[in-house]
N, CA, C and O atoms as a GROMACS GRO file, in nm:
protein
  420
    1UNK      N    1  -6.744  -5.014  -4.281
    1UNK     CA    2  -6.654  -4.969  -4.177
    1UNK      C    3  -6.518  -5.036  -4.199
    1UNK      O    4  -6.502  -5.150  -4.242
    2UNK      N    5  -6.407  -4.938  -4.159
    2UNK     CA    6  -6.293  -5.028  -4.203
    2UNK      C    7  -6.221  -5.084  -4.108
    2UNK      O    8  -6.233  -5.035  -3.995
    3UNK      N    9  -6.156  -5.166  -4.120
    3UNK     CA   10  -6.106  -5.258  -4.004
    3UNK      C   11  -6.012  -5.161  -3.880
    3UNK      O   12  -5.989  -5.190  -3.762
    4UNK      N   13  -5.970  -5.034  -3.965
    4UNK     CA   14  -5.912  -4.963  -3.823
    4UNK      C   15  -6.025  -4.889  -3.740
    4UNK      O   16  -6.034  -4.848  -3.624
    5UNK      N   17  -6.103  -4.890  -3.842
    5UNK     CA   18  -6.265  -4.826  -3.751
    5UNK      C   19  -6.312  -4.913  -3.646
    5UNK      O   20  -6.340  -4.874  -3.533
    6UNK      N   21  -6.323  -5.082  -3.702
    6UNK     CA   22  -6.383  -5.113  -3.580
    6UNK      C   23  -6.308  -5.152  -3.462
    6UNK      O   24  -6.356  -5.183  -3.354
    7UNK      N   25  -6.166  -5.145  -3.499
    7UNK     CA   26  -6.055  -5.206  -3.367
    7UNK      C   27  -6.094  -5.089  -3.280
    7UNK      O   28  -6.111  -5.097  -3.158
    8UNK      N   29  -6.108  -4.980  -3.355
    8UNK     CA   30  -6.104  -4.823  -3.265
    8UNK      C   31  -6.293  -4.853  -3.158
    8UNK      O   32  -6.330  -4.825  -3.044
    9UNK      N   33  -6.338  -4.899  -3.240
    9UNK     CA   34  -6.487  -4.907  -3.144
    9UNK      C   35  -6.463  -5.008  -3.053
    9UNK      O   36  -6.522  -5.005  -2.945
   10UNK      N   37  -6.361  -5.127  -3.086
   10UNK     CA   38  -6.419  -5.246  -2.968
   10UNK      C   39  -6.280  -5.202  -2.867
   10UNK      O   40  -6.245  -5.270  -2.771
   11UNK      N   41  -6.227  -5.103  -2.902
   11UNK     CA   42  -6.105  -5.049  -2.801
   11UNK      C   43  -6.185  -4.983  -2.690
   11UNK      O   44  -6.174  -4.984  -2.568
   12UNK      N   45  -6.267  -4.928  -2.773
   12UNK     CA   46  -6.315  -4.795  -2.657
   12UNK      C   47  -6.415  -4.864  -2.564
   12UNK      O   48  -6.421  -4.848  -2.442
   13UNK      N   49  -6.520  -4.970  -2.668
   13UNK     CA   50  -6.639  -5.074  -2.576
   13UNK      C   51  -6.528  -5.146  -2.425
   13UNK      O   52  -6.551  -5.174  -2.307
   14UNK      N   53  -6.436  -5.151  -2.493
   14UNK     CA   54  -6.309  -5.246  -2.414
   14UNK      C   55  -6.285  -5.144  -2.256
   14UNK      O   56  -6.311  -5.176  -2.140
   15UNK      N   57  -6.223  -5.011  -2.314
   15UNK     CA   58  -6.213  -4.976  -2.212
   15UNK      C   59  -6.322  -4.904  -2.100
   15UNK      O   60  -6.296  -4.890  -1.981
   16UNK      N   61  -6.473  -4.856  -2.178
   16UNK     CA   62  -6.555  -4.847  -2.091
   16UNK      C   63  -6.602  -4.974  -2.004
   16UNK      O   64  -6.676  -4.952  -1.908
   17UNK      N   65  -6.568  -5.094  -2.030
   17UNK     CA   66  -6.640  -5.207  -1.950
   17UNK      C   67  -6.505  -5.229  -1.861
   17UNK      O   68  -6.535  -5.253  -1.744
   18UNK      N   69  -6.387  -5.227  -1.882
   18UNK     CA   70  -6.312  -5.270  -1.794
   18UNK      C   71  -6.288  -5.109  -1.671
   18UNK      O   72  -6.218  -5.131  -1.572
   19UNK      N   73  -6.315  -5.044  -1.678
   19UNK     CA   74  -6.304  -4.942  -1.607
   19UNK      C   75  -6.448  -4.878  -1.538
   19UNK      O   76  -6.467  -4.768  -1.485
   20UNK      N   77  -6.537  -4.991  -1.559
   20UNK     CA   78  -6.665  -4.984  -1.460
   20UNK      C   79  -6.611  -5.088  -1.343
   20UNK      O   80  -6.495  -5.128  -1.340
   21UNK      N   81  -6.715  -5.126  -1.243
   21UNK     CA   82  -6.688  -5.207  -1.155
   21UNK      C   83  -6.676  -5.334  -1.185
   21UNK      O   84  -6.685  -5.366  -1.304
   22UNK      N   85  -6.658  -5.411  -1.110
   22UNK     CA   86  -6.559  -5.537  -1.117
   22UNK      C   87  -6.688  -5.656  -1.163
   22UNK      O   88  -6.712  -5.760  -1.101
   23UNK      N   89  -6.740  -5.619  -1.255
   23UNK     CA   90  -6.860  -5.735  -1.290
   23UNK      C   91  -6.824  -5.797  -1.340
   23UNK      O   92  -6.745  -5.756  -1.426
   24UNK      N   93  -6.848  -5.937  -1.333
   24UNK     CA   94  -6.837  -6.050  -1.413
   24UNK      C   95  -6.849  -6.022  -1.591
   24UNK      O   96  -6.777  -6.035  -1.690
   25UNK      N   97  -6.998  -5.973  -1.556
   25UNK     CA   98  -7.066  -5.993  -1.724
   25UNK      C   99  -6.962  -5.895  -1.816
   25UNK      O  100  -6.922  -5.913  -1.931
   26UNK      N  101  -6.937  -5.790  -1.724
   26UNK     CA  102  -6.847  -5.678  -1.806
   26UNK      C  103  -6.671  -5.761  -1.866
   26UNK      O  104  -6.607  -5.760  -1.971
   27UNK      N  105  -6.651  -5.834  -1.701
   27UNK     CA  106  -6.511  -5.930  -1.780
   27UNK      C  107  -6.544  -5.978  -1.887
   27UNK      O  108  -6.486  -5.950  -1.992
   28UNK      N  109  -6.687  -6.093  -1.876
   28UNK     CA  110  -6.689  -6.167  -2.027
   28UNK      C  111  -6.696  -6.088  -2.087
   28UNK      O  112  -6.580  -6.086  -2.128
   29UNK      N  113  -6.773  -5.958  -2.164
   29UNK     CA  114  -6.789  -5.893  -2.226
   29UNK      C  115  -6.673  -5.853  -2.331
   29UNK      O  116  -6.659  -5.841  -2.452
   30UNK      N  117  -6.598  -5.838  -2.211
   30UNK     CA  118  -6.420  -5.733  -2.284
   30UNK      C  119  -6.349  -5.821  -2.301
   30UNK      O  120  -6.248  -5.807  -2.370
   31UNK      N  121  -6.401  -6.004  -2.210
   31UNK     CA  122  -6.256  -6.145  -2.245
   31UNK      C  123  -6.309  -6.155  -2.455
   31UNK      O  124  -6.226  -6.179  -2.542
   32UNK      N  125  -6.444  -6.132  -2.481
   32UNK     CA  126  -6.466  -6.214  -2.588
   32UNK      C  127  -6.433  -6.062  -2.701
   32UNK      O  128  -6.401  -6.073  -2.820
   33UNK      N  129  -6.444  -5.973  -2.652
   33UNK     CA  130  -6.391  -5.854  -2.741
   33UNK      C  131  -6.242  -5.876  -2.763
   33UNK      O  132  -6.204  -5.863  -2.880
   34UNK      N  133  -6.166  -5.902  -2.684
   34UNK     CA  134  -6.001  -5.917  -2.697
   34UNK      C  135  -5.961  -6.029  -2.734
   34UNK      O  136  -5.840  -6.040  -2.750
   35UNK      N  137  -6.012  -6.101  -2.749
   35UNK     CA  138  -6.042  -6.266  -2.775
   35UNK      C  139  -6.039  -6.276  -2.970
   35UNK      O  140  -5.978  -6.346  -3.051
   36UNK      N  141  -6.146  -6.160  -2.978
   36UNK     CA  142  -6.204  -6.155  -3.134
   36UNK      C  143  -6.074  -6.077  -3.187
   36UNK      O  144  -6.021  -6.117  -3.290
   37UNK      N  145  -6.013  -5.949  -3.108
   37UNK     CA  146  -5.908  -5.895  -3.172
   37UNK      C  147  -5.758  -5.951  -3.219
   37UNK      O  148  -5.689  -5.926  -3.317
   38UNK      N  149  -5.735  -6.070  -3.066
   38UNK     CA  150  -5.667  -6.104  -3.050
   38UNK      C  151  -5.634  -6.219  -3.180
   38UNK      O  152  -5.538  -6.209  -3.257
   39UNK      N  153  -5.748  -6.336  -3.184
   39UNK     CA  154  -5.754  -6.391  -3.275
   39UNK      C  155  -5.754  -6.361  -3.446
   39UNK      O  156  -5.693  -6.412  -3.540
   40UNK      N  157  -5.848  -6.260  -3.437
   40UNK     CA  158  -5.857  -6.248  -3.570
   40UNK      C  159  -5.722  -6.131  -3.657
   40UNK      O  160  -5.715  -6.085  -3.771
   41UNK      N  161  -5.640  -6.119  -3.542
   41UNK     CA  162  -5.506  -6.008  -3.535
   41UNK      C  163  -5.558  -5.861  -3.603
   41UNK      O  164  -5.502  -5.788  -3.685
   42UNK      N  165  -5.697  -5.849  -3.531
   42UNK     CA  166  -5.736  -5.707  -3.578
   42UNK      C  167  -5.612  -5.580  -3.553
   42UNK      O  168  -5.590  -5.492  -3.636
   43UNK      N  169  -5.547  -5.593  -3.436
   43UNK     CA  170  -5.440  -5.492  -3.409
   43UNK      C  171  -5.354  -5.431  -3.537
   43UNK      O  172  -5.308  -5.317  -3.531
   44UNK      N  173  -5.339  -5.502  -3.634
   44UNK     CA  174  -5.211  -5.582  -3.714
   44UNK      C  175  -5.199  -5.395  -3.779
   44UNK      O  176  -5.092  -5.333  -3.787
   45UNK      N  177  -5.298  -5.354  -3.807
   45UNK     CA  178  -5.315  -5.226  -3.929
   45UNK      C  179  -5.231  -5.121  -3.807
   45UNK      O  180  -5.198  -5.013  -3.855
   46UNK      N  181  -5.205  -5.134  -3.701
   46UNK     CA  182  -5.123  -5.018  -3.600
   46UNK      C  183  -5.041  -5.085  -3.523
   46UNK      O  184  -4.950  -5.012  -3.485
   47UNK      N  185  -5.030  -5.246  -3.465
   47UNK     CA  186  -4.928  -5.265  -3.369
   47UNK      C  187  -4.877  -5.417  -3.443
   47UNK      O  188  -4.947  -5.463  -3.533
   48UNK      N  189  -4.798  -5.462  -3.415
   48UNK     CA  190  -4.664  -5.624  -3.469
   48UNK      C  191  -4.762  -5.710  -3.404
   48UNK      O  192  -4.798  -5.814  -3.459
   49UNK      N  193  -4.819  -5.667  -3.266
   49UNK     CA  194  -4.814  -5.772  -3.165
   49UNK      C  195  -4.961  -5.762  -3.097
   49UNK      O  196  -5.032  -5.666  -3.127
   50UNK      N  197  -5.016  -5.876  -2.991
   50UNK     CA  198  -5.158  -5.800  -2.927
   50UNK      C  199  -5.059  -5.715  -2.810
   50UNK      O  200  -5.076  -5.601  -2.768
   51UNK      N  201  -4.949  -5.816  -2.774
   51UNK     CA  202  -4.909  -5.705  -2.672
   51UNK      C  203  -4.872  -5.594  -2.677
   51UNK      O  204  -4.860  -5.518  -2.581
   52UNK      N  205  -4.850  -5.571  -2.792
   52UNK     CA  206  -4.838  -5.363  -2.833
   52UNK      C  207  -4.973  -5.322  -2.856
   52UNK      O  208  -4.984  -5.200  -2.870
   53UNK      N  209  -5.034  -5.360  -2.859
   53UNK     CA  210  -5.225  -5.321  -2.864
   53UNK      C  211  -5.287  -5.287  -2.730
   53UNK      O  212  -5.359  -5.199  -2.684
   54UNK      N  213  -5.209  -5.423  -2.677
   54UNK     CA  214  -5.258  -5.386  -2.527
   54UNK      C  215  -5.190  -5.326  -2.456
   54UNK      O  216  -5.255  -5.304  -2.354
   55UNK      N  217  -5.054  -5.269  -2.446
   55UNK     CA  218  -4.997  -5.194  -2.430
   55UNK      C  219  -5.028  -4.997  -2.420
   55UNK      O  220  -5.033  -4.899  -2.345
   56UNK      N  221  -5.041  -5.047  -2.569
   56UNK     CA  222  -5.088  -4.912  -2.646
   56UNK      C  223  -5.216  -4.788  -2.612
   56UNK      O  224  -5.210  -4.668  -2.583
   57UNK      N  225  -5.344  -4.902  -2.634
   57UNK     CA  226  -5.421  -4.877  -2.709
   57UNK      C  227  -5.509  -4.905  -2.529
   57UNK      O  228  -5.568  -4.802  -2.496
   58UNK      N  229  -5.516  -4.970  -2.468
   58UNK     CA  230  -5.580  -5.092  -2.362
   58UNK      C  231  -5.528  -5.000  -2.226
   58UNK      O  232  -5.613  -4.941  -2.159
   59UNK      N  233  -5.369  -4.993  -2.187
   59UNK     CA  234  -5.277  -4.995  -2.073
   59UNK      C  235  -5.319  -5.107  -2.017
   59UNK      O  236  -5.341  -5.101  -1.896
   60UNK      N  237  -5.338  -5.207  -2.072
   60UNK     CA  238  -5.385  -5.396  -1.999
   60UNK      C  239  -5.292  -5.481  -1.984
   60UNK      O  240  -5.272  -5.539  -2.091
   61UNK      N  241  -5.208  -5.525  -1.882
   61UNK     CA  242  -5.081  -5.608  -1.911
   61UNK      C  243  -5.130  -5.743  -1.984
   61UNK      O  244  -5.251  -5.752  -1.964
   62UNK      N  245  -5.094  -5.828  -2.043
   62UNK     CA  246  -5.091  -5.950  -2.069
   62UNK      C  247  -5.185  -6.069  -1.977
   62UNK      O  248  -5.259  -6.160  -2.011
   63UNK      N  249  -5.138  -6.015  -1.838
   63UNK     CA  250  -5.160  -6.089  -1.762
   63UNK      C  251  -5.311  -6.087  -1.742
   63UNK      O  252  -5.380  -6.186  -1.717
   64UNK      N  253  -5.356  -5.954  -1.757
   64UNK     CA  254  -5.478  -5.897  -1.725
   64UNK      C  255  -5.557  -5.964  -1.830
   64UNK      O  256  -5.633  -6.057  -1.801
   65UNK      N  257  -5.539  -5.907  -1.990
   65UNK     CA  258  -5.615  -5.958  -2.080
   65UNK      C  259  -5.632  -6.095  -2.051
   65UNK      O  260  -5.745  -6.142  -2.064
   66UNK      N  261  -5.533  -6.170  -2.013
   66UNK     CA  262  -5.556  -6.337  -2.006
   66UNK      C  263  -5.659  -6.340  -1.920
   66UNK      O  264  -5.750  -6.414  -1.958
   67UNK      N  265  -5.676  -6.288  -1.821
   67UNK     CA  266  -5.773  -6.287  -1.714
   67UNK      C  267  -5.929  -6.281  -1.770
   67UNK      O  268  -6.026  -6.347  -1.731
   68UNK      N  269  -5.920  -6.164  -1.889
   68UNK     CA  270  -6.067  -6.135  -1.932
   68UNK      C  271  -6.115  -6.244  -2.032
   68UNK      O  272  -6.233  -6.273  -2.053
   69UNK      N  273  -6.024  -6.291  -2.079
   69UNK     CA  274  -6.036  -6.421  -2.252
   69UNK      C  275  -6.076  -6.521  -2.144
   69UNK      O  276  -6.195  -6.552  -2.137
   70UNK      N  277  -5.980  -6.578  -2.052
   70UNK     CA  278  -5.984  -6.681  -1.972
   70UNK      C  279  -6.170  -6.704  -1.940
   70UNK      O  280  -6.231  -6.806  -1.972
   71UNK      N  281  -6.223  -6.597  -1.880
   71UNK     CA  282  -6.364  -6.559  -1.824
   71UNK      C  283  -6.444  -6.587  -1.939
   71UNK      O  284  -6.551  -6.642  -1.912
   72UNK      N  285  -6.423  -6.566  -2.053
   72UNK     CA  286  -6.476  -6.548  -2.226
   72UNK      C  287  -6.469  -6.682  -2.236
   72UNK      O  288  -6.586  -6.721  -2.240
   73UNK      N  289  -6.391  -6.777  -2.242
   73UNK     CA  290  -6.384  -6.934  -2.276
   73UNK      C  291  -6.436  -6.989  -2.199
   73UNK      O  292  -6.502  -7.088  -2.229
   74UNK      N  293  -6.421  -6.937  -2.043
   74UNK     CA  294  -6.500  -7.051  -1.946
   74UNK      C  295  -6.624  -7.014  -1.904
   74UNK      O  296  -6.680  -7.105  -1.843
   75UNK      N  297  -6.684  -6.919  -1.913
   75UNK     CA  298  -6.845  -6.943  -1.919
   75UNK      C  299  -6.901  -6.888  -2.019
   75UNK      O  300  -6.874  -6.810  -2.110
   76UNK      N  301  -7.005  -6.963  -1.968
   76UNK     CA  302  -7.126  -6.876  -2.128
   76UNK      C  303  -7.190  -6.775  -2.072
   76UNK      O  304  -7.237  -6.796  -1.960
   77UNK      N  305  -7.205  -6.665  -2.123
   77UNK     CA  306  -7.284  -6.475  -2.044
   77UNK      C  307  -7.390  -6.518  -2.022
   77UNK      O  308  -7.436  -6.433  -1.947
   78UNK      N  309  -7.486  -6.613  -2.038
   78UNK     CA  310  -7.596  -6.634  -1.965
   78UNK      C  311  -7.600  -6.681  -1.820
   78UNK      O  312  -7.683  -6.669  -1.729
   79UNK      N  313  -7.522  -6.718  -1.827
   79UNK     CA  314  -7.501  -6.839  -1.697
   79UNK      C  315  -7.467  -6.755  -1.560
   79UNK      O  316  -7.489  -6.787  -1.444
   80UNK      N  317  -7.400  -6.621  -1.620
   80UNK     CA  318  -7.330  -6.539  -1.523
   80UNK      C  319  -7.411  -6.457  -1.432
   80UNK      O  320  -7.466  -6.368  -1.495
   81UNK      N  321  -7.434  -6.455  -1.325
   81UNK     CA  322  -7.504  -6.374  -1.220
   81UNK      C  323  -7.479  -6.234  -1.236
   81UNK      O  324  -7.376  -6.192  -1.289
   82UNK      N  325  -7.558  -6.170  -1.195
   82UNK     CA  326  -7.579  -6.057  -1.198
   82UNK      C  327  -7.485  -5.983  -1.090
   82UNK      O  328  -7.430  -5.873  -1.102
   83UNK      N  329  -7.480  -6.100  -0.952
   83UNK     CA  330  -7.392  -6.050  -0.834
   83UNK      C  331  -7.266  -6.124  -0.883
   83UNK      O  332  -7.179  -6.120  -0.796
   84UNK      N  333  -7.230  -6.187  -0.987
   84UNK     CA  334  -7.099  -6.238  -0.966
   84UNK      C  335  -7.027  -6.105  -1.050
   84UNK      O  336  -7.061  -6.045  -1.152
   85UNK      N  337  -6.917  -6.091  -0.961
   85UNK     CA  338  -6.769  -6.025  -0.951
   85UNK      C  339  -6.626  -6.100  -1.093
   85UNK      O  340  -6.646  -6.209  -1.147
   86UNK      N  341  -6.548  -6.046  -1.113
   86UNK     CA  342  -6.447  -6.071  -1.239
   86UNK      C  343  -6.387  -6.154  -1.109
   86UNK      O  344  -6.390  -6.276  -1.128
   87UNK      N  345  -6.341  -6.119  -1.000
   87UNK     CA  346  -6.255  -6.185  -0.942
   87UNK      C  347  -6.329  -6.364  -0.922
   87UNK      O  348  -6.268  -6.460  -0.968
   88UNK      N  349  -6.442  -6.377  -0.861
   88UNK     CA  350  -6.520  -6.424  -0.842
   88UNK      C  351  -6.509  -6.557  -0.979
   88UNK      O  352  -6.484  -6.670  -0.939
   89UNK      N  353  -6.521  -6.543  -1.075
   89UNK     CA  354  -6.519  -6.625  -1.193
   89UNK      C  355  -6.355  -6.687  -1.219
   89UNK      O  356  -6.322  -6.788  -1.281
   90UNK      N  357  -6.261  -6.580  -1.142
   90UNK     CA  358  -6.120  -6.636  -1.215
   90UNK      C  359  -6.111  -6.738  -1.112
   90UNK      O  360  -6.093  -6.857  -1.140
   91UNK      N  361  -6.121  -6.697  -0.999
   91UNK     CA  362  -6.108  -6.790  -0.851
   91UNK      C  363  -6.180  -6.951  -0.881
   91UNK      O  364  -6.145  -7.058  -0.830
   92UNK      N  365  -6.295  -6.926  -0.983
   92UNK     CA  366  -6.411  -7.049  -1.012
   92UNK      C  367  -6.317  -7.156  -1.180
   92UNK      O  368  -6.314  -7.272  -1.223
   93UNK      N  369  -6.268  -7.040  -1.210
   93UNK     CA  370  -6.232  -7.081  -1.323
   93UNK      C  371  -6.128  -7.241  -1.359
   93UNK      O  372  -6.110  -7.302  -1.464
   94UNK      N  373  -6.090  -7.260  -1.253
   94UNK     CA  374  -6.009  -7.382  -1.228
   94UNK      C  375  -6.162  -7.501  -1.145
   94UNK      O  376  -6.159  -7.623  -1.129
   95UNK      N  377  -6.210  -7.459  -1.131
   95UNK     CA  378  -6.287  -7.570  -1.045
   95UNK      C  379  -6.393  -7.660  -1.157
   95UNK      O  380  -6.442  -7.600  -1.253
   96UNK      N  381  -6.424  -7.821  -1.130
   96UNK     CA  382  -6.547  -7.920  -1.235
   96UNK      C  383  -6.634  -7.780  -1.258
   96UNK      O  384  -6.669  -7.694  -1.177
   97UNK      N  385  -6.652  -7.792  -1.389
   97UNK     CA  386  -6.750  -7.793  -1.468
   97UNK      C  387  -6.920  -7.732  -1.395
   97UNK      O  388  -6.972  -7.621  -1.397
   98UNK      N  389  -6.964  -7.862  -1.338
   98UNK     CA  390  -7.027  -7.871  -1.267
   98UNK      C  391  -7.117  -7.783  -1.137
   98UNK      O  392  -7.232  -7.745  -1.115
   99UNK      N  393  -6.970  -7.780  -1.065
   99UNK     CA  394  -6.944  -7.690  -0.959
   99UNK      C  395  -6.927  -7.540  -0.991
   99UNK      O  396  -6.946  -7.464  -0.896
  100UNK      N  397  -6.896  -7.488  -1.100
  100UNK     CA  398  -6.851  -7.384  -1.149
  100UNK      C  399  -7.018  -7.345  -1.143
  100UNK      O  400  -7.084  -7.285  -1.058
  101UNK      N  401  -7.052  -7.405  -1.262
  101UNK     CA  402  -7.221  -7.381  -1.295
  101UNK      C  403  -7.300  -7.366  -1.163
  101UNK      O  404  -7.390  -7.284  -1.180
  102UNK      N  405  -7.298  -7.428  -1.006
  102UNK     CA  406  -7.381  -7.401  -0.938
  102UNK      C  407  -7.323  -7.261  -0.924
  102UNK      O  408  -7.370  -7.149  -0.943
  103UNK      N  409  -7.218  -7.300  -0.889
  103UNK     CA  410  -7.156  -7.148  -0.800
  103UNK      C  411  -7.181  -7.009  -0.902
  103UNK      O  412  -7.218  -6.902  -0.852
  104UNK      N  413  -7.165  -7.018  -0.996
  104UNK     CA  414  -7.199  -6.871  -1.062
  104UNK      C  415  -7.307  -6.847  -1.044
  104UNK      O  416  -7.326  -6.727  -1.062
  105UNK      N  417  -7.421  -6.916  -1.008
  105UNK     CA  418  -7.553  -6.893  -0.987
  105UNK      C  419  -7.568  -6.838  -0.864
  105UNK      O  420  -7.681  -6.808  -0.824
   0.00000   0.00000   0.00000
């Protein structure tokens, strides 16, 4: 598969999970997909920038994607409840360690 093939699959995985309801698991899901693009500058073969990707390709402001990566770095998808919410994790996302871990439960 070639690298514009798979930006085109984890675009589309991207936008079916962010355009379901507001689940947690679906944020991590799409923070560690944009995370992998972002990093590994999969965009590079169609846009300069991630923000012309996400622009483009996403309609995700900056602000937003940070929101989903942010969720991707600070927990691990196991940990994440089934009832926890995207909002729910960003609100947690500043709080110990600790406390984070009861509360997602």
């Amino acid at each position: 598969m070639s690298k514009s093939e798979n930006l085109v699959q984890k675009t589309q995985k991207i936008n079916k999970l962010i355009n379901k309801i507001n689940s947690g698991k679906n944020a991590w899901l799409a923070g560690s997909l944009m995370y992998e693009i972002k990093q590994k500058e999969e965009y590079k073969p169609k846009y300069t920038s991630f923000k012309k990707y996400l622009d483009g390709d996403l309609s995700v402001s900056e602000t937003k994607a940070s929101s989903y990566i942010l969720i991707y770095l600070t927990y691990h998808e196991e940990d994440i409840s089934d009832m926890a919410l995207q909002s729910h994790l960003l609100l947690m996302a500043d709080y110990k360690q600790e406390l984070r871990e009861i509360m997602v439960k």
